[in-house]
C-alpha positions in Angstrom: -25.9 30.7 -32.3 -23.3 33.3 -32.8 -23.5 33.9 -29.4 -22.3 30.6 -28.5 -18.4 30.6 -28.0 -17.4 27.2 -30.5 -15.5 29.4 -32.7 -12.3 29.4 -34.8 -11.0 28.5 -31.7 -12.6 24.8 -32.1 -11.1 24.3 -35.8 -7.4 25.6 -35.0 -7.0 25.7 -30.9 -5.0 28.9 -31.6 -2.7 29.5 -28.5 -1.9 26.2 -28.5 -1.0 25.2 -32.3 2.5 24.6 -32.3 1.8 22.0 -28.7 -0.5 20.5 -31.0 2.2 20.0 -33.8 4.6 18.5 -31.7 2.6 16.2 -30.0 1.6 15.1 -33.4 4.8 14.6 -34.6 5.9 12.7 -31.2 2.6 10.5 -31.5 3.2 9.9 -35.2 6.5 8.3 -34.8 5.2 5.8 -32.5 2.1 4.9 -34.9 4.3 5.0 -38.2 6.1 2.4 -37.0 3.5 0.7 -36.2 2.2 1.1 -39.7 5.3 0.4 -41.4 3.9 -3.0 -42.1 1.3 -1.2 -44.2 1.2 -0.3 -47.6 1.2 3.9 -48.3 -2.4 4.5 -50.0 -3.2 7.7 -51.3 -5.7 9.7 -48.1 -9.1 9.2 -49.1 -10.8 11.8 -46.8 -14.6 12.5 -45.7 -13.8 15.5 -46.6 -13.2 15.0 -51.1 -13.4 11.1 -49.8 -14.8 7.7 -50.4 -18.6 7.6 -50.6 -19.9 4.8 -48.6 -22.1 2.6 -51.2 -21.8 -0.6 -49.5 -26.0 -1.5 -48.0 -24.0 -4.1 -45.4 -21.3 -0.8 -44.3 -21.7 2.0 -42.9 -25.3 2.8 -44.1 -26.4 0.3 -41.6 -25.2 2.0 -38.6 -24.3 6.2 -40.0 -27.3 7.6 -39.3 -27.6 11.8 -39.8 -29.0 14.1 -37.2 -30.7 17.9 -37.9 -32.7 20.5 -35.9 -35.0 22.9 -36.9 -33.3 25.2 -36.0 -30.4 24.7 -38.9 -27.9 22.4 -37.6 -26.6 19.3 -38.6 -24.6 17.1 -37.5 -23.8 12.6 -38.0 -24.8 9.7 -35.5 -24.6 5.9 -34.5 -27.0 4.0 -34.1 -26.7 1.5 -31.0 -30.4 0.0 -30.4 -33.3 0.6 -32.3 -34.6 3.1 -30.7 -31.0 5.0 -29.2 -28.7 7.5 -31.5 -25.2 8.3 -29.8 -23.8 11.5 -31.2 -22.1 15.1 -29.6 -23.5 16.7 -27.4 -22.5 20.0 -28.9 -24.9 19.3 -31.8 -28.0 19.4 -29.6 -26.9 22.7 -27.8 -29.2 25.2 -30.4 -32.1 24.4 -29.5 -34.9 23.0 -31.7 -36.9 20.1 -32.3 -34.5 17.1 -33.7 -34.9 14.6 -36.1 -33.0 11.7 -37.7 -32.2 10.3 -40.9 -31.2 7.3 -41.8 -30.5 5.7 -45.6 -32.1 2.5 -46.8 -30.6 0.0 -48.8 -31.0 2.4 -52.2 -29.2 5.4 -49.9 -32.7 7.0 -50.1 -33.3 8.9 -46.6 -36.2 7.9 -44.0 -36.6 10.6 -41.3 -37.2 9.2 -37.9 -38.5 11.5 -35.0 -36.9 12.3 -31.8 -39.1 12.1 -28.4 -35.8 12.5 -26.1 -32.2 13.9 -25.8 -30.1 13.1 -23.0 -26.1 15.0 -23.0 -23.7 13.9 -20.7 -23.7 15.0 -17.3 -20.1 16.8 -17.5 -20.9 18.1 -20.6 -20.7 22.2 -20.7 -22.5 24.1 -22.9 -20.7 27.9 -23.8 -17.3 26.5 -23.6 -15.0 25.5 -26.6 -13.8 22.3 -27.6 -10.3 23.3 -26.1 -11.9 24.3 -22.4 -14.5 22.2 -22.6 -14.1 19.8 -19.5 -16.8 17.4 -19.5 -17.7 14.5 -22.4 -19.4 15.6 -25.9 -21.2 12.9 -25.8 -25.4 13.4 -26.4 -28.0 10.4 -26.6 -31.4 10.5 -28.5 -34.5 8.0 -28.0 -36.2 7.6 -31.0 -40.0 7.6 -31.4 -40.1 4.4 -33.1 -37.6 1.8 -33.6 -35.3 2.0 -36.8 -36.1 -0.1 -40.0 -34.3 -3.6 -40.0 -32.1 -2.9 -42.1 -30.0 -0.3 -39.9 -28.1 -2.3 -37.8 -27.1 -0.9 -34.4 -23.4 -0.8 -34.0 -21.7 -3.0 -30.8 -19.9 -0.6 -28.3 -15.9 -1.8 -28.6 -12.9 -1.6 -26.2 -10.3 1.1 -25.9 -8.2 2.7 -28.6 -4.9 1.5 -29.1 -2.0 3.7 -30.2 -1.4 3.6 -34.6 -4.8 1.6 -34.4 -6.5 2.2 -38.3 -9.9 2.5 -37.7 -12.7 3.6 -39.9 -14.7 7.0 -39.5 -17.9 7.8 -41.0 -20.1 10.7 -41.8 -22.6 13.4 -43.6 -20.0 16.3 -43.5 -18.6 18.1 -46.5 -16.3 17.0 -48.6 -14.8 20.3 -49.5 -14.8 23.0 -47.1 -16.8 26.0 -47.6 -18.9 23.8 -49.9 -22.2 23.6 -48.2 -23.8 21.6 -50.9 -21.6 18.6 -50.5 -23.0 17.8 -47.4 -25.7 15.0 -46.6 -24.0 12.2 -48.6 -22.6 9.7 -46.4 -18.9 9.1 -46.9 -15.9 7.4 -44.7 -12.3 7.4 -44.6 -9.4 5.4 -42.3 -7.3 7.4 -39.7 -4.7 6.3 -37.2 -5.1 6.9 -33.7 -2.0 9.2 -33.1 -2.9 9.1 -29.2 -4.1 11.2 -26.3 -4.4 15.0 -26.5 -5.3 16.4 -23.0 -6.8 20.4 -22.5 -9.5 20.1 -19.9 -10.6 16.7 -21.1 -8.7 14.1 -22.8 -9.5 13.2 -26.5 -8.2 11.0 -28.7 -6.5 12.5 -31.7 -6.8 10.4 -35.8 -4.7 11.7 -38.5 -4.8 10.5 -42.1 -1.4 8.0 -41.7 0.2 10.4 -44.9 -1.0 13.7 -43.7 0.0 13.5 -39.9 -2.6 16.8 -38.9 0.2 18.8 -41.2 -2.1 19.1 -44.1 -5.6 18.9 -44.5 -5.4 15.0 -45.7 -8.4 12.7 -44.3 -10.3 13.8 -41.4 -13.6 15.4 -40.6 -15.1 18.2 -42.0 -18.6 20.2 -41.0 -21.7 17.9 -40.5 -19.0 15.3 -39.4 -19.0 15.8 -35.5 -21.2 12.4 -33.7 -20.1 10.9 -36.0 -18.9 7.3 -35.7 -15.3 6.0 -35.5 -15.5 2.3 -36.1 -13.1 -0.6 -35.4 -12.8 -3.7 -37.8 -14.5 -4.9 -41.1 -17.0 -3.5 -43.6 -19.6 -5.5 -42.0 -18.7 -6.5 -38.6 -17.7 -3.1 -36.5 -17.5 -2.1 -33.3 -17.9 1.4 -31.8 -14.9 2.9 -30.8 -15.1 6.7 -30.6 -17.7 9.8 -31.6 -16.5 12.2 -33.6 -16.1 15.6 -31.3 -13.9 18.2 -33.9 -11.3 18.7 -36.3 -8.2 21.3 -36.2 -7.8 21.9 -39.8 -4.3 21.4 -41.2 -1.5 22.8 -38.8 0.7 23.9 -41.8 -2.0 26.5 -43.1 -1.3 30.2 -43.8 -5.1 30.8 -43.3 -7.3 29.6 -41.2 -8.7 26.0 -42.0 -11.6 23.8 -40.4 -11.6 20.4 -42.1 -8.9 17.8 -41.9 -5.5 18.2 -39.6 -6.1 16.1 -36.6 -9.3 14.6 -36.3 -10.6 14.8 -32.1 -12.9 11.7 -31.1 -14.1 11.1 -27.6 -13.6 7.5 -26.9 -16.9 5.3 -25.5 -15.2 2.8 -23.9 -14.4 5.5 -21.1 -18.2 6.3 -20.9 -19.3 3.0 -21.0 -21.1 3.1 -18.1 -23.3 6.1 -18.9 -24.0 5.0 -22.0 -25.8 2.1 -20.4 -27.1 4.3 -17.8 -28.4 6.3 -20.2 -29.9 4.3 -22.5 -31.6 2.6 -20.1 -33.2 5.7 -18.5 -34.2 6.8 -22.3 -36.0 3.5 -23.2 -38.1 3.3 -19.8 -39.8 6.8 -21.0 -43.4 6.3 -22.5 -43.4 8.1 -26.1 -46.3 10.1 -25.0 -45.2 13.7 -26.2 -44.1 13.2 -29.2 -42.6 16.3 -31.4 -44.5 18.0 -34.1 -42.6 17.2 -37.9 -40.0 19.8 -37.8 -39.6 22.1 -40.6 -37.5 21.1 -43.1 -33.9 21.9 -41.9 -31.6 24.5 -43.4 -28.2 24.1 -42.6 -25.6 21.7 -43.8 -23.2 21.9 -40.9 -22.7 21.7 -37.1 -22.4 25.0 -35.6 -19.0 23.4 -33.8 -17.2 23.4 -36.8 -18.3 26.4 -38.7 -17.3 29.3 -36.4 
């Protein structure tokens, strides 16, 4: 995998640092304003944030993905049978499997008899010259337990939109062994950010991408970015990277500006997709995979 080129580049976009602050701080003024309404909270990040604990939240659609051959990375669950998640976290190879938490956050691993990436998708590149849609889907052997609810695909993203994002990633970086717990944290869509593809970028509403303040962190990336209550949510966005805080002296991965590729713009290949993946017969199914090593995506760690 360290031949794959997803390196620093992916946490800091380095030639391009100080476009990145300014179009923060022009897209921030539009969404503080529209936050001005709102009360300042203290940032409550995925990365040292809030664990999820509610069994209606997002424990009923966060569902975590890992391969056998060490990576891991979040996912949302949108049928029974159907995982949506990056496609960069399917790009090393391996058998796959899923996990998803029950109502006492104990994890149930589910196999994998499919994966489908997007079309445009381009493995090799970097999240900054990456032109095509991170976007991966997975068929489950089996349908999920009742209890996992699959998330509704929502509209577009609006601009200083608070919306809800979800994952398994650490909450302190460099701290491998704070991975696999399921935590969330709001962030304000601060807007477009346009390289090859166009992403949408969240800050923590305090932070504004300048330091590390909510955001994702390794392990984080497919995960969900949800729109509307702790129990009825619609999909808005996948997790794709992070920047790390703008204002750091060395180089940082988690927090900064969080990058989500929208779904309402791949709406149609979702349903594509997802139609393609449930018409398969799970005939070959994959052998139980070893018990995974890693505890973070590959995107995020180099």
């Amino acid at each position: 995998m360290e031949g794959l080129d997803y390196g620093a580049r992916a946490h800091r976009l380095e030639s391009s640092h100080g476009t990145v602050a300014r179009m923060i701080s022009r897209l921030f003024a539009f969404a503080t304003a529209a936050l001005s309404i709102l009360a300042a909270q203290p940032a409550s990040a995925v990365i040292g944030g809030t664990v999820s604990r509610d069994i209606n939240g997002t424990r009923a659609t966060t569902l975590r993905i890992e391969t056998s051959r060490g990576e891991m990375c979040s996912g949302a669950a949108i049928a029974p049978e159907l995982v949506l998640t990056a496609a960069h976290c399917l790009m090393g190879g391996g058998s796959v499997s899923v996990f998803s938490l029950d109502t006492r956050f104990k994890p149930r691993r589910h196999a994998v008899i499919a994966v489908l990436p997007h079309p445009t998708f381009v493995p090799g590149t970097t999240p900054r010259t990456q032109p095509g849609a991170d976007l991966a889907l997975l068929r489950l052997a089996s349908p999920l337990p009742p209890d996992i609810r699959p998330v509704t695909l929502g509209g577009g993203l609006w601009q200083g939109e608070t919306v809800t994002m979800a994952g398994y990633g650490l909450s302190a970086e460099d701290r491998k062994a704070t991975a696999r717990r399921l935590r969330e944290t709001p962030l304000v869509n601060a807007g477009n950010y346009t390289t090859q593809n166009t992403v949408k970028v969240a800050v923590d509403v305090e932070a504004r991408g300048e330091t590390a303040g909510a955001g994702a962190c390794r392990g984080d990336s497919g995960g969900p970015v949800l729109r509307g209550g702790a129990t009825s949510r619609d999909l808005v966005g996948i997790v794709s990277w992070s920047s790390g805080p703008l204002d750091a002296r060395v180089r940082r991965i988690c927090g900064g500006f969080t990058a989500i590729t929208p779904v309402s713009e791949h709406r149609s290949w979702i349903s594509e997709a997802s139609a393609r993946l449930l018409s398969l017969e799970p005939l070959e199914r994959q052998a139980r995979p070893a018990a995974p090593k890693a505890a973070y995506s590959w995107w995020f760690s180099r």
